[in-house]
C-alpha positions in Angstrom: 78.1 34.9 -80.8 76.2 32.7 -83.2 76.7 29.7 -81.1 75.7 31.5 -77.9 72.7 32.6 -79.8 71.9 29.1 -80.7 72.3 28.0 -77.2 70.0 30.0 -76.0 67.6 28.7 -78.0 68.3 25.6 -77.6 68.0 26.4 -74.0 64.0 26.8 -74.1 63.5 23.4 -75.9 65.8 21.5 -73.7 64.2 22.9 -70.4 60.8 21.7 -72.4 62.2 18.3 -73.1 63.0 17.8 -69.7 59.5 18.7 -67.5 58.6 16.2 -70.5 60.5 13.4 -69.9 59.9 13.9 -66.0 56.3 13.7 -66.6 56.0 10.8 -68.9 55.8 8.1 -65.8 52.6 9.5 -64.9 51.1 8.8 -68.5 51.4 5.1 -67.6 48.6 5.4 -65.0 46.5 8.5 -66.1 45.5 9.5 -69.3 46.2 13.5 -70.3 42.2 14.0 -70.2 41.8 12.5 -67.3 44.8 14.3 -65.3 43.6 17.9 -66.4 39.4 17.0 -65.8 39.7 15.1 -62.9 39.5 17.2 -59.0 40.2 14.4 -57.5 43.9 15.4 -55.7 44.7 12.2 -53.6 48.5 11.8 -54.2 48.4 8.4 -51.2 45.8 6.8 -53.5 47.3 7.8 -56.8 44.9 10.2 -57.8 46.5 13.7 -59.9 43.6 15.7 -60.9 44.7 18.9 -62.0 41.7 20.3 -63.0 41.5 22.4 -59.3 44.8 24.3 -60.0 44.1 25.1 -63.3 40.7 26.1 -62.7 42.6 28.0 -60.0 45.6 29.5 -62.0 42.9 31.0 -64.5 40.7 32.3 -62.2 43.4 34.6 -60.7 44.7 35.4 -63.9 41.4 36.5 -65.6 40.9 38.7 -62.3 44.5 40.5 -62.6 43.4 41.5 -66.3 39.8 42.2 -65.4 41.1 44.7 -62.8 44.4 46.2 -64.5 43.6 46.7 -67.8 41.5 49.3 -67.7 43.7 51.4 -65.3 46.5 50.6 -67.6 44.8 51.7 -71.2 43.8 55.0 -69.5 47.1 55.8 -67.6 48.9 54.6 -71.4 46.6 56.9 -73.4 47.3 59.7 -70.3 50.9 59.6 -70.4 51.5 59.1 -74.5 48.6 62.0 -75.2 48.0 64.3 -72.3 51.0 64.3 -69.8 54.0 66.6 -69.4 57.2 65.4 -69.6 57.6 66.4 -66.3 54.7 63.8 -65.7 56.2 60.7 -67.8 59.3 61.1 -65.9 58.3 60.7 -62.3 55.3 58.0 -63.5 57.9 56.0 -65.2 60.3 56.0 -62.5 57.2 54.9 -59.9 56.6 52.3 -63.0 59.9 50.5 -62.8 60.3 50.6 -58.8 56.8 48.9 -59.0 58.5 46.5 -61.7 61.6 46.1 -59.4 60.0 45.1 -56.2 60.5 41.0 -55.4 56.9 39.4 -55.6 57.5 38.0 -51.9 57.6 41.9 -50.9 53.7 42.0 -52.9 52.9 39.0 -51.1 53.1 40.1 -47.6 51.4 43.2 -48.7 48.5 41.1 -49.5 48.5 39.2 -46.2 49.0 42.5 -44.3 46.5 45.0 -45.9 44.0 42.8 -48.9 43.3 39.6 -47.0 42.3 41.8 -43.6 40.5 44.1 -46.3 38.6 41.3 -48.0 37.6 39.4 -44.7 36.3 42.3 -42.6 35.1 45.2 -45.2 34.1 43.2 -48.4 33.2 39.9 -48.1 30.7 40.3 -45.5 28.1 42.2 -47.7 28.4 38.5 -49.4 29.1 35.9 -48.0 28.6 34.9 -44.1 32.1 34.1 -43.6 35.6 34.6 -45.6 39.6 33.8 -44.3 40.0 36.5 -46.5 42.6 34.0 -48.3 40.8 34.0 -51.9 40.8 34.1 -55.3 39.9 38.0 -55.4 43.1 38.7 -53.1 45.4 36.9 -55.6 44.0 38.6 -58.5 44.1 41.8 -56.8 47.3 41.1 -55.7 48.7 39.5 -59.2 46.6 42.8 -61.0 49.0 45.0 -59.3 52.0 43.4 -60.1 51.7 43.1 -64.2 50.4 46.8 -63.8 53.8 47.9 -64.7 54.3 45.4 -67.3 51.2 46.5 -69.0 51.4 50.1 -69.0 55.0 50.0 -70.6 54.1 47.5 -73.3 50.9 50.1 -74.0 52.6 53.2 -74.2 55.2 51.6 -76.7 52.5 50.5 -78.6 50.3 53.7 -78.7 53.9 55.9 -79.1 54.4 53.7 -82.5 50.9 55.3 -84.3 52.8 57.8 -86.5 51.9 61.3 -85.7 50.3 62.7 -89.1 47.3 59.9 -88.0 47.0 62.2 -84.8 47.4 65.9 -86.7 45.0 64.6 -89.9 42.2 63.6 -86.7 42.6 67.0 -84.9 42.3 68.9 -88.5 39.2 67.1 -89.3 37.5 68.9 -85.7 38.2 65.5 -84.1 38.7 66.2 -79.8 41.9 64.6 -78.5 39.9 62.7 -76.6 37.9 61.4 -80.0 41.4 61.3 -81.5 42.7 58.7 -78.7 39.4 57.0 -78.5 38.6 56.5 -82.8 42.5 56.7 -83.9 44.7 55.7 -81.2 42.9 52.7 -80.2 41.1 51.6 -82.6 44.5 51.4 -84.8 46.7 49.6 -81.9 43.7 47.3 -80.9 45.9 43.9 -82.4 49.3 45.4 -80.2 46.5 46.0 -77.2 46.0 42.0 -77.2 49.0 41.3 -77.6 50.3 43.6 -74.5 47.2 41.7 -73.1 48.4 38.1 -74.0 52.2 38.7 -72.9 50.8 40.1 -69.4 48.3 36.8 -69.3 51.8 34.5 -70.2 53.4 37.0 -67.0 50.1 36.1 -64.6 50.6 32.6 -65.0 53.8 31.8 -63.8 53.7 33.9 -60.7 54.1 31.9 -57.5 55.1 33.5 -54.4 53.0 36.1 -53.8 49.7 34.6 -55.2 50.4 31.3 -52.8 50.9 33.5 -50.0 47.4 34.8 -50.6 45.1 32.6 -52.2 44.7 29.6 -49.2 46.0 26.7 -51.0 43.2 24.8 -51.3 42.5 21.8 -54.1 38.9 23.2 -54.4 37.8 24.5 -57.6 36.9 28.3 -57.0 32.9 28.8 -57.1 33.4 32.5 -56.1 35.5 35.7 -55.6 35.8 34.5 -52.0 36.5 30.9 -52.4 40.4 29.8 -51.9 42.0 28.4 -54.5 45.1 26.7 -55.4 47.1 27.9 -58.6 49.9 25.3 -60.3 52.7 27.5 -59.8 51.8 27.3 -56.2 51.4 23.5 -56.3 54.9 22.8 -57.1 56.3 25.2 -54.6 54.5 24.1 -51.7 55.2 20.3 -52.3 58.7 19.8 -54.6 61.4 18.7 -52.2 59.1 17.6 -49.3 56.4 14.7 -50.5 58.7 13.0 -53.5 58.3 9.7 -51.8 54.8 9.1 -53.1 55.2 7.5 -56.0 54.6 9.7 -59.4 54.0 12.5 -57.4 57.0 14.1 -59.0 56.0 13.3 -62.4 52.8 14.4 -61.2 54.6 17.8 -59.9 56.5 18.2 -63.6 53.8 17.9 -65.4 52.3 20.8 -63.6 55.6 22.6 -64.6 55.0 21.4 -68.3 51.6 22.7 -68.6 52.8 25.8 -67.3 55.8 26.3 -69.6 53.6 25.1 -72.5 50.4 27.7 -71.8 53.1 30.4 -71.4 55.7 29.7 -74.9 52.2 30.0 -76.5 51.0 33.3 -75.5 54.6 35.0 -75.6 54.9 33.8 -79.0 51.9 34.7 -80.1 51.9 38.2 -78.4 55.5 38.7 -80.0 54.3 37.8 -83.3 51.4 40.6 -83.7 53.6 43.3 -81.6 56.2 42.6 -84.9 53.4 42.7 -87.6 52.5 46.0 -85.5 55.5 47.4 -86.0 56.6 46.4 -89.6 52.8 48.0 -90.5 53.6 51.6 -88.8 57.3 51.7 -90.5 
């Protein structure tokens, strides 16, 4: 068991050492700085600027948080403070049928009802034209999918607040709502972040469903109706089928690298203040 353990670890830096090793060949042409600054994407000529698809992968991702965070803290606060049992059972079971549905399944959902949404009802109070295949569609579309995610790291958190901080609120004349609102959140706020972080970390490496919405363009994103191109969705559009430009598979792994990177980050971080959460409520 010890050595399965330790493969598993090992696991994680080995897949790292890899997308590394793939990459390095690039390096020789391109510095670091000028792959992830430069939007010039012109694999023919040997130009790999990444900054598009990052500028890209963020923009979605900030929208997904933007929109499902505050439906998550108030459903968290709902079910841990206000709801039934009744309640938490049949919202829970919704939760993980939203959790178990494959992301190509979200994807056509946001081809077949967001896209026609966005290019005939919202973005023309905007903008004089939109495919409908933007940025705001993948964050919508990425928001719903880490809404689960979110809402079951929150209520963990929230159910982990002892419950004489709750009964010595309410004796003082505190409402719930003043309870939830001065006690509940003020006291979770570092496990909030981290739920926050670890659903960030999630948004990232999604690829199906945001490539099936966003219109896979190397443009850098000006507004909520501009296409975009995120990495994930760079290197499953073109591994497999354009590897006989030169470097363009380094080019591809180093996308993958990035990625891996910018996600082992925020999971390790968000796991390392959920556990100082934890050991400070025991």
């Amino acid at each position: 068991m010890f050595s399965i353990t330790v493969f598993s670890v090992l696991l994680v830096v080995l897949i790292g050492l890899g997308l590394y090793l793939k990459s390095v060949p690039i390096f020789e042409h391109n510095s670091f700085w000028q792959l992830i600054s430069s939007s010039e994407w012109r694999p023919g000529n040997g130009q790999f600027g990444f900054f598009p698809f990052i500028a890209g992968t963020v923009a979605i991702t900030f929208i997904a948080i933007v929109l499902s965070l505050p439906i998550a803290l108030l459903a968290s606060l709902f079910l841990t403070e206000y709801s039934k049992t009744y309640v938490k059972k049949w919202v829970f079971t919704a939760l993980d049928i939203l959790a178990g549905i494959p992301s190509v399944v979200y994807g056509v959902w946001g081809t077949l009802f967001v896209v026609p949404w966005i290019s005939e009802k919202l973005a023309p109070h905007f903008v004089e034209y939109s495919t409908g295949y933007t940025v705001l569609a993948g964050g919508i579309v990425l928001g719903v999918m880490i809404l689960p995610l979110l809402i079951s790291l929150l209520v963990e958190i929230f159910s982990a607040v002892p419950r004489e901080f709750r009964d010595a609120s309410l004796s003082l004349g505190a409402t719930k709502w003043q309870t939830s609102k001065h006690v509940i959140l003020r006291k979770t706020f570092p496990g909030i972040l981290a739920a926050v972080i670890l659903a960030v970390s999630r948004a990232f490496g999604e690829t199906i469903a945001v490539l099936m919405v966003c219109g896979n363009l190397p443009l850098v994103p000006h507004s909520l109706f501009d296409s975009c191109y995120p990495l994930p969705a760079l290197i499953a559009n073109n591994y497999g089928e354009m590897l006989s430009v030169p470097l363009y598979e380094s080019a591809l792994m180093l996308a993958a690298f990035l990625l891996f990177i910018v996600v082992f980050i925020f999971n390790a971080s968000s796991r390392a203040v959920i556990y100082r959460i934890e050991r400070k409520f025991k």
